[in-house]
C-alpha positions in Angstrom: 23.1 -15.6 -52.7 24.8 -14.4 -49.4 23.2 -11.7 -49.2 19.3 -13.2 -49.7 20.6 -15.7 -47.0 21.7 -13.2 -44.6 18.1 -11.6 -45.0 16.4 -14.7 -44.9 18.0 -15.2 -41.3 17.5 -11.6 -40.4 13.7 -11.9 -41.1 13.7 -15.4 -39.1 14.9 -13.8 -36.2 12.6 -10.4 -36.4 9.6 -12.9 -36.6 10.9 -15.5 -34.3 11.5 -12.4 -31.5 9.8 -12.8 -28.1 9.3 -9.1 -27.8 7.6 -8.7 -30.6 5.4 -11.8 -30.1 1.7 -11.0 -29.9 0.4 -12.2 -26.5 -2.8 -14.4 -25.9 -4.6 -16.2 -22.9 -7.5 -18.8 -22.5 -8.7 -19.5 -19.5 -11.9 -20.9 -17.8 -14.0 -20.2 -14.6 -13.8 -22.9 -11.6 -17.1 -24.0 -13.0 -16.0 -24.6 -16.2 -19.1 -23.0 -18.0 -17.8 -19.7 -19.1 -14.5 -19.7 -21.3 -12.7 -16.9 -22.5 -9.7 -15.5 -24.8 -8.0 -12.3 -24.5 -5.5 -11.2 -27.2 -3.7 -8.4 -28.0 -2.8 -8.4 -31.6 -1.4 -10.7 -34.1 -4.2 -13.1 -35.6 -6.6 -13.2 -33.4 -7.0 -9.4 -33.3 -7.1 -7.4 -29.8 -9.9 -8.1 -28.1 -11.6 -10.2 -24.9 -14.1 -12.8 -26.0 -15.7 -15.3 -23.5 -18.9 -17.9 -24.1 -21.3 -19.3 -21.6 -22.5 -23.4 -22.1 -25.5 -22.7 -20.6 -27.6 -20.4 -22.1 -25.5 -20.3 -24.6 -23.8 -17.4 -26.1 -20.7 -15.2 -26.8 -19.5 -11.9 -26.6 -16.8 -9.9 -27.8 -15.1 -6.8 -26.8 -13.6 -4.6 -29.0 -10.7 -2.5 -28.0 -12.8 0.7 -28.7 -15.1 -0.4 -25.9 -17.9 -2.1 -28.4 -19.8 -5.4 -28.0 -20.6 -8.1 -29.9 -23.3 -10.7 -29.0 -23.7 -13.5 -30.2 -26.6 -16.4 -29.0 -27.0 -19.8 -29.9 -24.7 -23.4 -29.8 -23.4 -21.7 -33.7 -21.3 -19.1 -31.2 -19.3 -21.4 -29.3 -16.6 -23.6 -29.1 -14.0 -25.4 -28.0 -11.4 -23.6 -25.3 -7.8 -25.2 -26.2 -6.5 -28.0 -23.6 -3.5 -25.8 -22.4 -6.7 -23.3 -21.2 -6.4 -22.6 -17.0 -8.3 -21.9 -14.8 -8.4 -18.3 -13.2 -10.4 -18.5 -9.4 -12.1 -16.6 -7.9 -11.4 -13.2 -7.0 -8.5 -13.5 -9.7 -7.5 -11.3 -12.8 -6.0 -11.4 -15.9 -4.5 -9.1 -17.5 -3.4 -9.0 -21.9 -2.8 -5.2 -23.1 -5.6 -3.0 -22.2 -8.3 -6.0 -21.4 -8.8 -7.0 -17.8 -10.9 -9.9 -16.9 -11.6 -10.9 -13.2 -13.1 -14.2 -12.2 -16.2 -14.3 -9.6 -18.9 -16.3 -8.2 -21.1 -14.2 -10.5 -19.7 -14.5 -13.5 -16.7 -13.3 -16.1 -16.3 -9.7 -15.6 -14.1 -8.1 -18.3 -13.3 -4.3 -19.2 -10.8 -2.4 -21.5 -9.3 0.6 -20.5 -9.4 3.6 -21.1 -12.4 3.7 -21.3 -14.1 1.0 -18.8 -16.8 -0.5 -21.1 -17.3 -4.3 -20.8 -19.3 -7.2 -19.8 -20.1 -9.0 -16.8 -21.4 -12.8 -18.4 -23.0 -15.6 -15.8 -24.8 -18.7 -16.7 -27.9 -16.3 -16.4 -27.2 -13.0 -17.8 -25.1 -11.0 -19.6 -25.1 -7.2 -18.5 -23.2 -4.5 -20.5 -21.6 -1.6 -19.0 
């Protein structure tokens, strides 16, 4: 009985552990129509996904460096309230996913590699 207690406390504390949390952001562009989430492990996966309001559409990137596109209102949803707001000219930063903020649009990339997405209210280019 001790014994499964002690373990029960051990595993508490090994799941409860800040440093081996799994990290994850929201945020939103000072316009408000592009949203994003950038994760690195745990149960949302690793990966960078943002969606557009107008024209709507979402896209996710991989951390191999692959898209995923997806277009329609079915593709989108709500950001969570506790989401910020990253200006202009700003990054964030979650493992290997970087996404910068500008008057054009989300730009986000994973490294090593460098492949990524810029989306904008118009367009979404792949690079």
């Amino acid at each position: 009985m001790r014994r499964s207690l002690l373990l029960s406390i051990a595993l508490t504390l090994t799941v409860a552990s800040p440093a081996l949390a799994k990290e994850a952001k929201f945020f939103l562009s000072p316009s408000g129509n592009i949203s994003c989430q950038m994760s690195y492990g745990g149960v949302r996966g690793a990966n960078a996904f943002c969606q557009s309001q107008q024209k709507p559409r979402s896209v996710t990137l991989s951390k191999q460096g692959t898209l995923e596109v997806c277009h329609g209102t079915k593709c989108l949803g709500d950001p969570p309230e506790d989401a910020f707001v990253l200006g202009y000219g700003k990054s964030v930063t979650v493992g290997n996913f970087t996404c910068t903020s500008k008057k054009t649009g989300m730009r986000c990339s994973v490294s090593p590699s460098g492949h990524g997405f810029e989306l904008s209210h118009d367009a979404l280019d792949r690079f």
